[in-house]
PAVEXMAR-884969 format. One line per 8 residues: number of its first residue (from 1); their letters; for each residue x, y, z negated of N, C-alpha, C. Coordinates in steps of 0.02 Angstrom, whole numbers, plus 50000, padded with zeros to 5 digits. Layout:
<nodes>
NUM = a = X/Y/Z/X/Y/Z/X/Y/Z; ... .
</nodes>
This chain:
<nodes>
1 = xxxxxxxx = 53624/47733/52807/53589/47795/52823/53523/47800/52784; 53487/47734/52779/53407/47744/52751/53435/47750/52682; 53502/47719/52639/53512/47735/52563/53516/47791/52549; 53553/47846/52605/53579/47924/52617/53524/47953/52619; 53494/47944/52668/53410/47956/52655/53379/47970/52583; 53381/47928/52562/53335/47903/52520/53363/47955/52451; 53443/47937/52447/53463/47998/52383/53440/48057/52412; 53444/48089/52455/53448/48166/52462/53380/48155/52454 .
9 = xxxxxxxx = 53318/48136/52481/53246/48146/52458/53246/48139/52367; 53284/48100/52333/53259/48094/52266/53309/48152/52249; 53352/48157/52261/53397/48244/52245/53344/48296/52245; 53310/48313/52311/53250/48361/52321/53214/48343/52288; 53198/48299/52256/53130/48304/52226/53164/48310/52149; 53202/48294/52135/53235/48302/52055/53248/48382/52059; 53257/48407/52099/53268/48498/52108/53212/48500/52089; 53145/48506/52141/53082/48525/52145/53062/48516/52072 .
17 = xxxxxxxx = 53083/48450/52038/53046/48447/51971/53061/48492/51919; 53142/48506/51931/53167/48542/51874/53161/48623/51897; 53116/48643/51941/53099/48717/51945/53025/48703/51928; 53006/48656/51929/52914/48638/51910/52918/48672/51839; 52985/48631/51822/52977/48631/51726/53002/48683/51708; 53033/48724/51736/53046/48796/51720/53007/48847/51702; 52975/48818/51766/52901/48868/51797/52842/48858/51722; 52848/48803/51707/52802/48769/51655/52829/48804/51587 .
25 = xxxxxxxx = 52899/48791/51582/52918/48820/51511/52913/48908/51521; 52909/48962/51561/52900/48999/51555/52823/49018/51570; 52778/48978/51603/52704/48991/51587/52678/48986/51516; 52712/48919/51467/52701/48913/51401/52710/48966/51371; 52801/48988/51396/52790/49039/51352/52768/49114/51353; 52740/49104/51417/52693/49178/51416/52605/49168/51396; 52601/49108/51368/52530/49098/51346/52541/49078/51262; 52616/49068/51234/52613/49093/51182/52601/49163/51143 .
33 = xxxxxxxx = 52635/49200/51209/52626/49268/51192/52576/49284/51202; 52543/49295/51250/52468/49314/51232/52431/49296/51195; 52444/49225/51183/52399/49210/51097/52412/49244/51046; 52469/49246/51031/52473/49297/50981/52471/49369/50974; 52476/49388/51058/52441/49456/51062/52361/49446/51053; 52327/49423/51081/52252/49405/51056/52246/49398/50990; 52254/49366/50973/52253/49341/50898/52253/49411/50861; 52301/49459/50871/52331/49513/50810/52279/49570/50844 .
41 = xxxxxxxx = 52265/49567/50904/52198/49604/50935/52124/49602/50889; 52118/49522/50897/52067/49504/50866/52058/49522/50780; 52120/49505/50773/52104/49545/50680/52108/49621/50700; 52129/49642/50720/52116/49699/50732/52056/49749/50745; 52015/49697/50791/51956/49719/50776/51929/49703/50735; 51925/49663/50718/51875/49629/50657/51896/49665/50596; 51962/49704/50600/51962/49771/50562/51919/49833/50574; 51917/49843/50618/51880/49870/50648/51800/49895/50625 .
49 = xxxxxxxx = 51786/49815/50666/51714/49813/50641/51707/49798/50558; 51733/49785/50533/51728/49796/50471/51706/49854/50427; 51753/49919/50454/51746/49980/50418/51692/50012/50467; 51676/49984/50520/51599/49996/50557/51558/49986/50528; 51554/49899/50505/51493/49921/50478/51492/49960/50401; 51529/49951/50375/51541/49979/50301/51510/50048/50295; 51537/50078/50364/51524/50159/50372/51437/50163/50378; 51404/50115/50427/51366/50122/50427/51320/50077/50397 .
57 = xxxxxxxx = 51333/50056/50323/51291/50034/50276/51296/50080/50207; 51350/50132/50225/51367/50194/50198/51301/50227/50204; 51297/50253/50278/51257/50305/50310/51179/50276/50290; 51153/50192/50293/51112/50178/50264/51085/50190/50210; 51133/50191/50163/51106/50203/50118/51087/50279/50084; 51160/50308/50130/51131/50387/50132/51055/50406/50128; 51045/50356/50185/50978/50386/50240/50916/50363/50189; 50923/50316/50176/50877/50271/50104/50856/50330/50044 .
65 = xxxxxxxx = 50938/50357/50031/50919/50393/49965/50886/50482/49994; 50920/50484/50069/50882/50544/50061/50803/50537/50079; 50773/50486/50098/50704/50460/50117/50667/50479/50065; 50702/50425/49999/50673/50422/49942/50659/50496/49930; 50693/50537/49919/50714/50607/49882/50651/50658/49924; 50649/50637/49990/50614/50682/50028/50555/50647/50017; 50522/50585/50004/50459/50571/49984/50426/50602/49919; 50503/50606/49884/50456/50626/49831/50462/50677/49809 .
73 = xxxxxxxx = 50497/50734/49849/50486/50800/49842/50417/50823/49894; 50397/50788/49956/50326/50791/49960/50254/50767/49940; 50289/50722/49876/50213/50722/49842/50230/50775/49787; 50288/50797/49775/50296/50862/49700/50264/50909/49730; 50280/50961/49800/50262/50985/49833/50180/50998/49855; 50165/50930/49855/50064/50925/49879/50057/50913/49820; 50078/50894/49745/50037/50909/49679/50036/50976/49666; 50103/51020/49689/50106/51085/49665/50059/51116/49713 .
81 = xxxxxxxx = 50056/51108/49774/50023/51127/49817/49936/51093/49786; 49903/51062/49756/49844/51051/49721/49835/51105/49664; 49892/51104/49638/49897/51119/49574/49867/51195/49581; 49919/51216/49645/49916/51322/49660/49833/51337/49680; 49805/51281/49724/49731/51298/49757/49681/51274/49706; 49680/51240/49653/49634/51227/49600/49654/51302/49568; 49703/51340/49538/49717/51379/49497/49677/51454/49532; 49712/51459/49601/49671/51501/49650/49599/51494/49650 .
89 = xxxxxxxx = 49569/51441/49643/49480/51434/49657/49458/51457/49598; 49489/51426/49525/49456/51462/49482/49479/51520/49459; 49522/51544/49479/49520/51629/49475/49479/51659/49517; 49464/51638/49567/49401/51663/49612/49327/51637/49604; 49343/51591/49562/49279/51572/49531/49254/51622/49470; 49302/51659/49445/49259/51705/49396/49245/51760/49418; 49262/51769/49475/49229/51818/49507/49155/51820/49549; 49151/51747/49563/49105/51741/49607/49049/51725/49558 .
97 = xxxxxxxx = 49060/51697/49511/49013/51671/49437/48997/51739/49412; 49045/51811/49409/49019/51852/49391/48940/51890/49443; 48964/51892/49512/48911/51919/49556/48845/51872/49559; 48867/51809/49520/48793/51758/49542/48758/51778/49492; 48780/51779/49455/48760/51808/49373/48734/51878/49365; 48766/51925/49416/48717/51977/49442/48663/51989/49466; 48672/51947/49511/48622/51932/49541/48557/51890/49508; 48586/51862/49450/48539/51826/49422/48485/51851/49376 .
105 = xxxxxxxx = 48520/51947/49372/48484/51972/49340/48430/52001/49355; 48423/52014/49438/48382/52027/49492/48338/51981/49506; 48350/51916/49498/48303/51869/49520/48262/51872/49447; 48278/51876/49377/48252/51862/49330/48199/51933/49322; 48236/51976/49342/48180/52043/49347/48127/52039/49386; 48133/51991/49445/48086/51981/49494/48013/51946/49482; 48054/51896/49459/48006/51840/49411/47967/51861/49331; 47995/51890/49296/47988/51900/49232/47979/51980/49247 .
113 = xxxxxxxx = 47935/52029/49267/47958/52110/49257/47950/52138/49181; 47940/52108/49128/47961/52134/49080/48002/52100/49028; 48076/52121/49061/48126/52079/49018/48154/52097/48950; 48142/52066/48899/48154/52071/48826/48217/52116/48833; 48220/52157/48780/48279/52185/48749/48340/52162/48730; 48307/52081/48694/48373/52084/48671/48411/52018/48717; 48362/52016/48775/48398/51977/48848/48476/52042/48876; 48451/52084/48878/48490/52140/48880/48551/52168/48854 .
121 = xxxxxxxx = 48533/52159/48782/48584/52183/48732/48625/52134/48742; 48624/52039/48731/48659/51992/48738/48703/51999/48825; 48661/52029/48881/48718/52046/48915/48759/52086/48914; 48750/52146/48888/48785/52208/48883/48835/52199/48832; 48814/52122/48791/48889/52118/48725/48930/52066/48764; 48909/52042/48848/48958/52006/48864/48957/51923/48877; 48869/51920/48862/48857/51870/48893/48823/51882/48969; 48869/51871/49004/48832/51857/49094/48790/51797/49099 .
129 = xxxxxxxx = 48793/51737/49060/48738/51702/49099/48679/51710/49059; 48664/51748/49025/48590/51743/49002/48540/51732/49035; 48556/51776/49106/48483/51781/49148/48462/51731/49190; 48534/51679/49213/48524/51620/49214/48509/51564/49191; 48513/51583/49131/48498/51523/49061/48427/51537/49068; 48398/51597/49073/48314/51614/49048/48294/51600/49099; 48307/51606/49160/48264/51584/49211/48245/51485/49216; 48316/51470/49197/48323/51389/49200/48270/51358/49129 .
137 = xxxxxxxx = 48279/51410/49085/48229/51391/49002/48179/51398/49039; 48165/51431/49075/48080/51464/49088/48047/51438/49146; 48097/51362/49183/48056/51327/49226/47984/51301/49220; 47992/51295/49156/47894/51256/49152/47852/51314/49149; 47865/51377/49138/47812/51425/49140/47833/51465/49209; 47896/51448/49224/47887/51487/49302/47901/51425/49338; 47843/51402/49374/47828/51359/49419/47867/51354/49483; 47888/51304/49515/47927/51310/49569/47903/51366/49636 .
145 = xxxxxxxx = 47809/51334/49627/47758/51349/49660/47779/51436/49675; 47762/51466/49591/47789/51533/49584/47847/51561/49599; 47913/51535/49621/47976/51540/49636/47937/51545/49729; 47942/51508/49739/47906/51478/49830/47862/51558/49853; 47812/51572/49799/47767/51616/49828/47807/51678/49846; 47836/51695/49778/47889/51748/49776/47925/51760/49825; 47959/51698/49837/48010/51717/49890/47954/51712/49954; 47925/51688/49959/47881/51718/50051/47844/51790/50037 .
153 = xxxxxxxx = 47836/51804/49993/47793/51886/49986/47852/51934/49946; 47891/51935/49935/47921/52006/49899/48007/51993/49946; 48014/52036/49980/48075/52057/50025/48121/52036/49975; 48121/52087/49948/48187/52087/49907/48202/52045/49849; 48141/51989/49849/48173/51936/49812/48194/51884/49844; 48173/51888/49910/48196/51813/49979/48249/51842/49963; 48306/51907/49962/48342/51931/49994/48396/51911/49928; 48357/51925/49872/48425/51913/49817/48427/51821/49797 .
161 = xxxxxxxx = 48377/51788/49834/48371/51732/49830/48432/51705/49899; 48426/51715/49947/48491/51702/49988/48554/51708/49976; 48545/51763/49951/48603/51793/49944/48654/51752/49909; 48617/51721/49827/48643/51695/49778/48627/51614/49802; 48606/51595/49846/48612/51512/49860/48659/51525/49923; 48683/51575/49967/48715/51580/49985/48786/51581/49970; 48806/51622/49921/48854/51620/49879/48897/51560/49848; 48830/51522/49798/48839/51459/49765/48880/51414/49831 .
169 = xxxxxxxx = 48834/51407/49893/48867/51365/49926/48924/51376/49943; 48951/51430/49958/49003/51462/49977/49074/51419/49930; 49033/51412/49840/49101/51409/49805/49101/51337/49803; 49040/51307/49823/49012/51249/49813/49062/51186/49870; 49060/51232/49917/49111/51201/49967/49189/51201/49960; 49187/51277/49938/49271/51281/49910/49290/51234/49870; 49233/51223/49820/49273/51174/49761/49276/51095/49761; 49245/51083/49849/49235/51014/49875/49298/51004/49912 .
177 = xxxxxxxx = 49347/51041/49939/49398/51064/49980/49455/51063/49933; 49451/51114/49868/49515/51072/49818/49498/51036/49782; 49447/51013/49766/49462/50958/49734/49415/50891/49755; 49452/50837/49800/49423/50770/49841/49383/50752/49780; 49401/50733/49730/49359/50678/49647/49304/50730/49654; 49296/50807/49678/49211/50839/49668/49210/50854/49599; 49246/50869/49547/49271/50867/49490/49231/50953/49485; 49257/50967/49501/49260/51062/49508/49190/51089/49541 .
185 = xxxxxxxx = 49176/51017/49572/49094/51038/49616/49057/51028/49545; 49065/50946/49525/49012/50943/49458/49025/50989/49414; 49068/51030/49401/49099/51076/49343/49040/51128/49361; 49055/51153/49415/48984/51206/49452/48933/51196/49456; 48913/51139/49488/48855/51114/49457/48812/51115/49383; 48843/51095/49334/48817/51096/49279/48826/51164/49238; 48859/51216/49274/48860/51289/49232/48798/51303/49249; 48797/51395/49209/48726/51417/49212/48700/51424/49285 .
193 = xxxxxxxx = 48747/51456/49317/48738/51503/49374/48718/51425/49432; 48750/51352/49410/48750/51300/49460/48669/51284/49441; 48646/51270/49365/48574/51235/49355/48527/51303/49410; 48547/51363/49401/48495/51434/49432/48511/51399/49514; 48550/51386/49539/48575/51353/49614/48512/51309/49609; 48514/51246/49591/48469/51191/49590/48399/51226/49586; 48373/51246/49537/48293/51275/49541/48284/51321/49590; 48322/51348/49610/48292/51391/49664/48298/51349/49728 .
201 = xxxxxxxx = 48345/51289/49731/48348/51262/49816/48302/51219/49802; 48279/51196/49744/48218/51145/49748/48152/51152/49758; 48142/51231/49736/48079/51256/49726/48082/51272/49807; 48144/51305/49834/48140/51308/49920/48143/51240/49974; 48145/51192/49930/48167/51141/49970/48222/51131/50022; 48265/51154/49975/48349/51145/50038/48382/51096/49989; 48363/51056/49935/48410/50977/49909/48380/50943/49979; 48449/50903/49965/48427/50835/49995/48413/50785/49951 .
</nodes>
């Protein structure tokens, strides 16, 4: 009985083993298959990401060249944009050089009341700064002192004296505004109508 025993327990357990190993050969082979489903996944993406990033080292560089392109159509842009407001100032600069210059003929009448003829004739053939030139020649005999008195006793020479240091500053600032280097300021500066600026703000004391 205990030998009877004993086979039918090793019978059951020789069953039990050979559904173990069943169980085993069909877990293998469902973890072969998923490996190789993984596997063909995995290249798959890595296809994937591949033409990901490709696309977007594409779009990089897109973005690079249109950067570039747009930098430097805004410095073409702010040179042309320099270029239009220097061209604009001095077209409005000969206008404003013409009225200072008018004016310069008023201040020189003021100072000087009997002005030569042929101060005259030389404007009337088309030179405008004469009367600025003669007043600036004629600093050592017209004294600042004499500029100073003038303008506190005769109205209407304080009046054409404002007017025209008013003015100057006016273009004086404009031409500090287009052009940062002051290029266009010293340019004004050293014309006729800029040296007539200087003697009259010095003799008034408005330099610094």
């Amino acid at each position: 009985e205990l030998s009877k025993d004993l086979r039918q327990a090793v019978e059951e357990l020789s069953t039990s083993a050979e559904g173990s190993e069943g169980r085993l050969a069909g877990l293998g082979e469902q973890l072969t298959r998923n490996a190789a489903a993984l596997e063909e996944l995995t290249q798959q993406t890595g296809q994937v990401a591949d033409k990901v990033g490709e696309t977007y080292r594409r779009q990089a560089e897109q973005i690079r060249e249109v950067s570039v392109k747009a930098q430097a159509d805004a410095v073409a842009i702010e040179e042309n944009s320099t270029v239009n407001r220097r061209q604009a100032f001095m077209r409005n600069m000969s206008f404003v050089t013409e009225r200072m210059n008018s004016l310069a003929v008023d201040l020189d009448r003021a100072l000087e009341k009997n002005v030569p003829e042929d101060a005259w004739e030389r404007y009337l053939d088309g030179d405008r700064g004469i009367f600025a030139r003669r007043i600036v020649r004629n600093r050592d005999r017209i004294s600042l002192d004499a500029i100073r008195s003038n303008y506190e006793d005769d109205l209407a020479f304080r009046e054409h004296v404002d007017r025209y240091l008013s003015q100057f500053q006016e273009a004086l600032e404009q031409a500090e505004e287009n052009e940062p280097e002051d290029i266009l300021a010293a340019v004004l500066l050293s014309s006729d109508v800029g040296k007539l600026y200087m003697l009259m703000a010095k003799a008034l004391g408005r330099l610094n």
